[in-house]
Backbone as a chain_set.jsonl record, in Angstrom:
{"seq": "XXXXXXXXXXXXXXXXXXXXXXXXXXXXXXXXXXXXXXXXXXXXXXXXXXXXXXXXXXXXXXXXXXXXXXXXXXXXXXXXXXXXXXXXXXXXXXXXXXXXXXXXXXXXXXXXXXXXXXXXXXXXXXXXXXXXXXXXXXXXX", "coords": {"N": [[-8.49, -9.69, 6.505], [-9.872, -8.161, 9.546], [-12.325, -6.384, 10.636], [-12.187, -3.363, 10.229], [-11.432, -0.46, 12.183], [-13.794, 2.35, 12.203], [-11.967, 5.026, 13.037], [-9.615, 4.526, 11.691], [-10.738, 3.931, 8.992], [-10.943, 6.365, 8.329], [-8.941, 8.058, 8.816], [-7.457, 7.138, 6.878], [-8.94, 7.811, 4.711], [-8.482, 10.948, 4.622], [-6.127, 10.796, 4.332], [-6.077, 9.71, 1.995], [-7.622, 12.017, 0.208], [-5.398, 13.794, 0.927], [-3.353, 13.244, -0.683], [-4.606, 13.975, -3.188], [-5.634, 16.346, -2.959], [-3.159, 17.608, -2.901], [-2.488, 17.102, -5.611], [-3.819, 18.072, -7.315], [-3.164, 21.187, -6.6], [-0.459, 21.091, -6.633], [0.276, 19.531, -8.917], [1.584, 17.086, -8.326], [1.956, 13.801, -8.323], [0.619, 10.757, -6.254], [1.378, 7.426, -4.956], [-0.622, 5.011, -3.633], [-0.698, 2.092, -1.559], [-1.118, -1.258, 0.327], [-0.053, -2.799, 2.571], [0.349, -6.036, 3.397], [2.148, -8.333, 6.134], [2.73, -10.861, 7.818], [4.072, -11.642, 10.098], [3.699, -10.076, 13.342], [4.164, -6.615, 13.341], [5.467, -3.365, 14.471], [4.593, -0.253, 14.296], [7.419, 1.36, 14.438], [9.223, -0.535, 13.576], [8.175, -0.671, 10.815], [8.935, 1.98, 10.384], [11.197, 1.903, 9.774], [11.836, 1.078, 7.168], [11.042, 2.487, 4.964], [10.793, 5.423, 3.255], [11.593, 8.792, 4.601], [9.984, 10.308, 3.184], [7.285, 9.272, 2.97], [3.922, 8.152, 4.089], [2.268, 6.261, 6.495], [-0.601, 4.37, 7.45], [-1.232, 2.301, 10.466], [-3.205, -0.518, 9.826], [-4.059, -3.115, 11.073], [-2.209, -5.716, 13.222], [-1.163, -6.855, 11.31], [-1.269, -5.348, 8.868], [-0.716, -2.589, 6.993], [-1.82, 0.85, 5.162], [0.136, 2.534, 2.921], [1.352, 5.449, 1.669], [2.778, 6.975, -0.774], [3.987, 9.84, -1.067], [4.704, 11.666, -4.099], [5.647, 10.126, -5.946], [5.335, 8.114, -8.765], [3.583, 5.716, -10.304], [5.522, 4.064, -11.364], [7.903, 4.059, -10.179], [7.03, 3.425, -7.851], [6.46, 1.315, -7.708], [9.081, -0.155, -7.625], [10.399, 0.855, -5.605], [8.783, -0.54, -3.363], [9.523, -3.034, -4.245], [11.912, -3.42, -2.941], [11.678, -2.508, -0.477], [10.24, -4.819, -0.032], [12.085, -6.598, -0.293], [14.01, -5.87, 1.876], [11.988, -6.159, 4.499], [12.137, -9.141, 3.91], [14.652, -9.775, 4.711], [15.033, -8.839, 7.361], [13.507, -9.871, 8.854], [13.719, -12.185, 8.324], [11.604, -13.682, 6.555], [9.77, -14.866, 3.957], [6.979, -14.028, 3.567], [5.508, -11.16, 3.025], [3.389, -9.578, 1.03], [2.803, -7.286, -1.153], [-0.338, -4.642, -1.922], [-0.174, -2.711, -4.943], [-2.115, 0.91, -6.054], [-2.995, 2.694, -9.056], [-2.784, 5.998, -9.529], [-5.782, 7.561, -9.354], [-7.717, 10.795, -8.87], [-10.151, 10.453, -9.667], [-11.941, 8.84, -8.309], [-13.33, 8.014, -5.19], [-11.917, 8.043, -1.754], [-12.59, 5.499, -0.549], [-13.239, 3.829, -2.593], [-10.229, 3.357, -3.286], [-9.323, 2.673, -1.151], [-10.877, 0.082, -1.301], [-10.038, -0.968, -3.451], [-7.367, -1.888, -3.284], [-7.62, -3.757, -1.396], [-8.663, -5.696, -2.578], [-7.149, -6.381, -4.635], [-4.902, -7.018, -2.794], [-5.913, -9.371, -1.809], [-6.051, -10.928, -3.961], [-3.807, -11.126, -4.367], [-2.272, -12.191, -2.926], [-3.235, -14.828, -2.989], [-2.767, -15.755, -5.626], [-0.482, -14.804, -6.722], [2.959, -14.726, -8.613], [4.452, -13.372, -7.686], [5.451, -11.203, -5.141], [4.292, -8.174, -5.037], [2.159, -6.725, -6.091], [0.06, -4.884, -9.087], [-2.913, -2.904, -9.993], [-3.268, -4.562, -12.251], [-3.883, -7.378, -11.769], [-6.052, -7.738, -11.783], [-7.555, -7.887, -13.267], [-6.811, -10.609, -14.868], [-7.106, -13.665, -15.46], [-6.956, -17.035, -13.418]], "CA": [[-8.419, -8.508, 7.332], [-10.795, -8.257, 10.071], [-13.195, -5.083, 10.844], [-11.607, -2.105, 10.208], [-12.48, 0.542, 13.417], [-13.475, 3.526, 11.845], [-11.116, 5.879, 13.307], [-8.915, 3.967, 10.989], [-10.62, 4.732, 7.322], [-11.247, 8.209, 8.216], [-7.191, 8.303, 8.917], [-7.003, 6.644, 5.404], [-9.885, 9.046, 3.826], [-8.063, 12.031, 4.909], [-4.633, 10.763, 3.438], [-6.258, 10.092, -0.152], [-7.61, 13.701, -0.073], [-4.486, 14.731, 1.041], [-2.43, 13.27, -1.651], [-5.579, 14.33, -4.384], [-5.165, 17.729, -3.271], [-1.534, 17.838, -3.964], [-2.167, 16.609, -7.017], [-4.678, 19.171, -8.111], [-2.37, 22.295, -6.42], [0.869, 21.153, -7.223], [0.79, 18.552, -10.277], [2.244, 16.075, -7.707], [1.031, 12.389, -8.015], [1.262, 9.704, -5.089], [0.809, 5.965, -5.365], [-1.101, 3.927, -2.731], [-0.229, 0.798, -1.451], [-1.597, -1.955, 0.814], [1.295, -4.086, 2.83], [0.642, -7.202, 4.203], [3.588, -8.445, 6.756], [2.352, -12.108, 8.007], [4.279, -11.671, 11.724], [3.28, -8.76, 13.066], [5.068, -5.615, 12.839], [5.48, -2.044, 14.835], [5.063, 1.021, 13.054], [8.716, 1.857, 14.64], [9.643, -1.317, 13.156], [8.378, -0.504, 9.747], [9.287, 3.165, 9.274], [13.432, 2.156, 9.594], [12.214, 0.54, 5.787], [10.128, 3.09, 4.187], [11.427, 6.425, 2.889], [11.212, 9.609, 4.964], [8.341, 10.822, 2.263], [6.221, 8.223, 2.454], [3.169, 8.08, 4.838], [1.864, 5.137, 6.251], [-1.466, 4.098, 8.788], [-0.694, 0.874, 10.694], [-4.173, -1.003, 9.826], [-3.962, -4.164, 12.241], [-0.898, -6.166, 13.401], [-0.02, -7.237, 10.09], [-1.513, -4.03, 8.013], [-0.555, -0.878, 6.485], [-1.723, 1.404, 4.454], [0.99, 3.203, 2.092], [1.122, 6.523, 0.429], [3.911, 7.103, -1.557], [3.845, 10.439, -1.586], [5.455, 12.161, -5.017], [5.817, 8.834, -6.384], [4.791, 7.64, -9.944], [3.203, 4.082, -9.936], [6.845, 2.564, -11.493], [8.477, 3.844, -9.344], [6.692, 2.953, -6.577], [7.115, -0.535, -7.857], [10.421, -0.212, -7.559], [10.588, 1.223, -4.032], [7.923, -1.837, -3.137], [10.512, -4.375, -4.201], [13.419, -2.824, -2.425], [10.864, -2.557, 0.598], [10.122, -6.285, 0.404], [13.715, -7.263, 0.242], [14.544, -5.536, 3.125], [11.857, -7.28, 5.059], [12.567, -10.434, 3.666], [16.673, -10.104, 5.021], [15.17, -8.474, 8.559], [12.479, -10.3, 9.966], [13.796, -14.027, 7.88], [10.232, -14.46, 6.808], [9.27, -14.739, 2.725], [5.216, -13.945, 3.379], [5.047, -9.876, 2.749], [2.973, -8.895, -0.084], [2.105, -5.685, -1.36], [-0.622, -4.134, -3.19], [-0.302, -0.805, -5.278], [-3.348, 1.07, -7.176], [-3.043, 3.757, -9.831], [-3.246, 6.768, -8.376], [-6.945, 8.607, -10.175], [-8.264, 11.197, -8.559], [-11.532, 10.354, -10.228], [-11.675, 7.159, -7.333], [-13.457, 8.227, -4.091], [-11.474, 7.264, -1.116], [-12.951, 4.24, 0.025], [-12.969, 2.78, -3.708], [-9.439, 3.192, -3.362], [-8.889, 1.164, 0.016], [-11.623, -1.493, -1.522], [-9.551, -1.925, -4.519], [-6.215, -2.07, -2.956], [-7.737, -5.183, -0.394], [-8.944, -6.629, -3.819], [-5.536, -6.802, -5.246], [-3.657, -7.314, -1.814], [-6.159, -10.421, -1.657], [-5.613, -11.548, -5.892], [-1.596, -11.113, -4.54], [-1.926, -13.426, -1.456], [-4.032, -16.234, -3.343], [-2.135, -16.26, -7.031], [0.912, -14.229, -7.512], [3.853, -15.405, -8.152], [5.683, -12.238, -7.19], [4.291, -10.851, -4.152], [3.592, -6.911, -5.24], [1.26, -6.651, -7.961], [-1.121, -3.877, -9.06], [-4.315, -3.516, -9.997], [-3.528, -5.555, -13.326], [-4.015, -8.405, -11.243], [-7.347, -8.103, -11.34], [-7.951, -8.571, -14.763], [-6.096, -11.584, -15.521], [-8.012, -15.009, -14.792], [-5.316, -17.772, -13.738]], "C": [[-9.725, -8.412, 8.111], [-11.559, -6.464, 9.903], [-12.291, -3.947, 11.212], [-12.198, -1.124, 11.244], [-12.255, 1.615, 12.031], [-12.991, 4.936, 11.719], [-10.139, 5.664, 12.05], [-9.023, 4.78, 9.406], [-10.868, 5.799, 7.665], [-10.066, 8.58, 7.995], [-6.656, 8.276, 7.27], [-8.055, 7.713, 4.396], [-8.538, 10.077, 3.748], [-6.657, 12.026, 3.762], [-4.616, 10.751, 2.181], [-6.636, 11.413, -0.363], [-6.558, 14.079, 0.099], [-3.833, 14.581, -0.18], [-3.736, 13.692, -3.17], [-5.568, 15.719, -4.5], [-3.81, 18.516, -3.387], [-1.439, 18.0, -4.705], [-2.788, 18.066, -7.662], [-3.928, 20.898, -7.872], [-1.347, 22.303, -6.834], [1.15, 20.64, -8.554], [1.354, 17.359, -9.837], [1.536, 14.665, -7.733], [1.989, 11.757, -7.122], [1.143, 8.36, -5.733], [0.618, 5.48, -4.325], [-0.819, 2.909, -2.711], [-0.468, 0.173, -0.145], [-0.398, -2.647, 1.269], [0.533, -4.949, 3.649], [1.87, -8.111, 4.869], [3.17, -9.784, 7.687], [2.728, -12.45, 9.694], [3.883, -10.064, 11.968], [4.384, -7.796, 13.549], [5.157, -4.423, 13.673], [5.435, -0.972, 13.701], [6.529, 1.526, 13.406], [9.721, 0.611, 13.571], [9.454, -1.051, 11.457], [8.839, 0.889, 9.264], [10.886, 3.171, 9.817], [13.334, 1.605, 7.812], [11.539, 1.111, 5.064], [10.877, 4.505, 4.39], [10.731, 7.633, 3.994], [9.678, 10.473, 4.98], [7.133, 10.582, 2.346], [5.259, 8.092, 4.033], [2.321, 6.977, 5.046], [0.378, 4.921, 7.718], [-1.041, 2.424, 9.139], [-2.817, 0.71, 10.744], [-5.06, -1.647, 10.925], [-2.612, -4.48, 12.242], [-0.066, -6.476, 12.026], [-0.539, -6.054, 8.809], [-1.289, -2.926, 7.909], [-0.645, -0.271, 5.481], [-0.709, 2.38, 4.036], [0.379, 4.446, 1.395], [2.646, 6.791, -0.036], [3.823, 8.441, -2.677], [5.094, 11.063, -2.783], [6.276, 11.418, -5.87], [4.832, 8.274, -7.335], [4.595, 6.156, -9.871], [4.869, 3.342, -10.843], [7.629, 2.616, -10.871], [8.425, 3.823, -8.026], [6.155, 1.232, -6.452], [8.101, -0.803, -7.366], [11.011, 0.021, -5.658], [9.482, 0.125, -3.205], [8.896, -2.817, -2.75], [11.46, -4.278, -3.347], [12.521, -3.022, -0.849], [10.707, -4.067, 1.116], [11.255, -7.074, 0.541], [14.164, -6.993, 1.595], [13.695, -5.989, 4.671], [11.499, -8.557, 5.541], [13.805, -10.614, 4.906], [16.029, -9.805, 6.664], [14.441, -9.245, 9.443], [12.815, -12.013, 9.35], [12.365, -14.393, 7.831], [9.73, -13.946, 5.082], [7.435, -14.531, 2.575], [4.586, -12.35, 3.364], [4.509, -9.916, 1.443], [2.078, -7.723, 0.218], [1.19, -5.159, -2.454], [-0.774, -2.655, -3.744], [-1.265, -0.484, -6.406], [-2.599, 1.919, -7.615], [-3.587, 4.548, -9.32], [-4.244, 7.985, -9.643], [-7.456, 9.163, -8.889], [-9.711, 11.518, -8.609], [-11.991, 9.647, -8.588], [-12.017, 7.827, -6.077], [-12.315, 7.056, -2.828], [-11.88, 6.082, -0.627], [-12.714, 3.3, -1.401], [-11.419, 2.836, -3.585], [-8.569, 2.057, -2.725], [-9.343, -0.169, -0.442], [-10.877, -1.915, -2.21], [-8.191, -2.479, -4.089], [-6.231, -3.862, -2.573], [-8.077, -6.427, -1.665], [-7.88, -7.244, -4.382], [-4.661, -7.186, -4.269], [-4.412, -9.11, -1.945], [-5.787, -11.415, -2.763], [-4.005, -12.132, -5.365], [-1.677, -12.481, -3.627], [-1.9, -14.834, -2.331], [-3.355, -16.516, -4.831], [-1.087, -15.943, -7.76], [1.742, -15.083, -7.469], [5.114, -14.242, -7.923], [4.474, -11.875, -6.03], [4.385, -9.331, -4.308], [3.114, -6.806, -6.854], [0.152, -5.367, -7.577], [-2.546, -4.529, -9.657], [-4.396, -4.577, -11.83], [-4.543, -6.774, -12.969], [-5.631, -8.685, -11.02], [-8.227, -8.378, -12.335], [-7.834, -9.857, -15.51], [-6.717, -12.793, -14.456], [-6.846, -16.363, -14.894], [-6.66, -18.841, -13.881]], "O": [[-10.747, -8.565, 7.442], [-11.204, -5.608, 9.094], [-11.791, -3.715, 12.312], [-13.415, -0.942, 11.21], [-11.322, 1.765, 11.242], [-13.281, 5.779, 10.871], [-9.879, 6.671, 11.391], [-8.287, 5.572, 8.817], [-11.148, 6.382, 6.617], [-9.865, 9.384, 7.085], [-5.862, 8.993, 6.661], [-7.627, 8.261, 3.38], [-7.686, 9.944, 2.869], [-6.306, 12.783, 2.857], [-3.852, 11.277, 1.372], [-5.952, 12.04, -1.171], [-6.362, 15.026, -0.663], [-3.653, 15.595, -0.854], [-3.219, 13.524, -4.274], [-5.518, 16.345, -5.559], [-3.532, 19.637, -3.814], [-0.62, 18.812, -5.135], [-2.193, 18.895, -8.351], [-4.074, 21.748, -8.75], [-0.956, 23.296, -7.448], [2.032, 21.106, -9.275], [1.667, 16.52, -10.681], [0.499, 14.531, -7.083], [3.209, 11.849, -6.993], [0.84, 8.223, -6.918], [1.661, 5.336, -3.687], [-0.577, 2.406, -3.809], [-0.091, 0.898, 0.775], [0.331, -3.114, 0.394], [0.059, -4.471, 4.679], [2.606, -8.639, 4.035], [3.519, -9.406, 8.805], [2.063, -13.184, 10.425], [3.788, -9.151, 11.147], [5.403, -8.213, 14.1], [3.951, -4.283, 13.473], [6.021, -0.882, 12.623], [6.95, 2.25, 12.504], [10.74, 0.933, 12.958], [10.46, -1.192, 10.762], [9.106, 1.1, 8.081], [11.566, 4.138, 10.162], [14.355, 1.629, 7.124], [11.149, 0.37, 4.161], [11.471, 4.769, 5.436], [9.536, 7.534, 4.274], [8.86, 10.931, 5.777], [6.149, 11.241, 2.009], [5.906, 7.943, 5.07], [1.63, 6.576, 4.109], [0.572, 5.385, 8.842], [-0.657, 1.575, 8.334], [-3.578, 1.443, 11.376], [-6.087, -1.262, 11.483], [-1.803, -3.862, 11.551], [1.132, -6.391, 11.755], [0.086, -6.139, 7.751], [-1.665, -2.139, 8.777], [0.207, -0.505, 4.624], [-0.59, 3.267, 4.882], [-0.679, 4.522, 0.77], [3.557, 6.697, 0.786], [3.711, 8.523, -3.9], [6.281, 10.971, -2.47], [7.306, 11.805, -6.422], [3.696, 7.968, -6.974], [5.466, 5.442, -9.376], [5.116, 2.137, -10.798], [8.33, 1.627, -10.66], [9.307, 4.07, -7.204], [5.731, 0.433, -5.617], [8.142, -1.75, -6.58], [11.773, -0.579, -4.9], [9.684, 0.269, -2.0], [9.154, -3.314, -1.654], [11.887, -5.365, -2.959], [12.993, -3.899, -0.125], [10.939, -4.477, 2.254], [11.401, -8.024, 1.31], [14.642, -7.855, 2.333], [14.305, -6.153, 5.727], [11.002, -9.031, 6.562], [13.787, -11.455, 5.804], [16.537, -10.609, 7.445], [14.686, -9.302, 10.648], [12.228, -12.966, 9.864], [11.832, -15.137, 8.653], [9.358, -12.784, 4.919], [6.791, -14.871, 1.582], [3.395, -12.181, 3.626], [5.294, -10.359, 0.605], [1.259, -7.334, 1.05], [1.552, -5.122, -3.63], [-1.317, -1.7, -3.189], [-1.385, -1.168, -7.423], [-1.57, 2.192, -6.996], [-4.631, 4.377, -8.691], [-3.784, 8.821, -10.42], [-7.662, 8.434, -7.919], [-10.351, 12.371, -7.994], [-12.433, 10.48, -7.797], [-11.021, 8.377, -5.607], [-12.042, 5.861, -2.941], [-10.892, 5.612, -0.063], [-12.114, 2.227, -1.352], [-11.173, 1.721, -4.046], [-7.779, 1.191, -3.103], [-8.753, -1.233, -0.251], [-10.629, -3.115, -2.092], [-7.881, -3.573, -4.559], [-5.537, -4.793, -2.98], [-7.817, -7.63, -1.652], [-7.742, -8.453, -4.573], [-3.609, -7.701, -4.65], [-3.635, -10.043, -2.144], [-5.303, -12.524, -2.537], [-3.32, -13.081, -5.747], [-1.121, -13.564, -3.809], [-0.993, -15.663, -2.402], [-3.467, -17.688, -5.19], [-0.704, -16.365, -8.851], [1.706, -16.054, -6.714], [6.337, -14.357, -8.0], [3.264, -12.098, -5.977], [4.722, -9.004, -3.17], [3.493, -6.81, -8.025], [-0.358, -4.99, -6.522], [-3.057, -5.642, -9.783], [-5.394, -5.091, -12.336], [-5.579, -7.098, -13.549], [-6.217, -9.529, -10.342], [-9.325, -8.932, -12.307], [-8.504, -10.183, -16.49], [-6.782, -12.842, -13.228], [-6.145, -16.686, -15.853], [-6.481, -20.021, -14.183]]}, "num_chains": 1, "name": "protein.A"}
């Protein structure tokens, strides 16, 4: 991923406070998530495969940050996979991976983005599924 402008993480700051102060007013947790999409992509193009709910910044051509708001990290596994199937079948191209953190409100926003790129990078270079969390960062292949 090249140099992030910083219009960009401020966009992405804002969105982890947003979903942190959900959490703390309502009880609501999100789950973050990193997509990598290898051709590049429109944001019109990706929000026909992402749920109404769900809030996304387009990074660069092939990046987007995910929030998945009101979404528990399994089942924002689950809505991941279903995500990557769909475009697998649309664009005929097996090179999306996704990464999703645990969503702590301890975790200043920026540690959140760093860790995501940590695990989107772990996913690129050794998965053999392409959405993995932050396990992936524990485990030495």
């Amino acid at each position: 991923m090249n140099k992030i402008q910083p219009s960009i993480i401020n966009r992405i700051n804002v969105q982890v406070k947003k979903s942190y102060y959900t959490f703390e007013r309502y009880n609501s947790v999100s789950t973050f998530a990193l997509l990598y999409h290898e051709e590049p992509m429109t944001v019109v193009e990706l929000s026909s495969f992402v749920r109404i709910s769900d809030h996304f910044i387009q990074i660069d051509d092939n990046h987007y940050f995910i929030t998945f708001a009101f979404t528990t990290q399994d089942n924002t596994y689950k809505a991941v996979q279903n995500l990557v199937h769909h475009l697998d079948n649309h664009f005929n191209n097996r090179k999306t991976c996704i990464a999703i953190d645990n969503f702590d409100v301890t975790n200043a926003p920026h540690l959140v983005f760093n860790r995501l790129q940590q695990i989107l990078e772990e996913t690129k270079r050794n998965s053999f599924t392409r959405v993995e969390d932050e396990s992936i960062l524990d485990t030495n292949f």
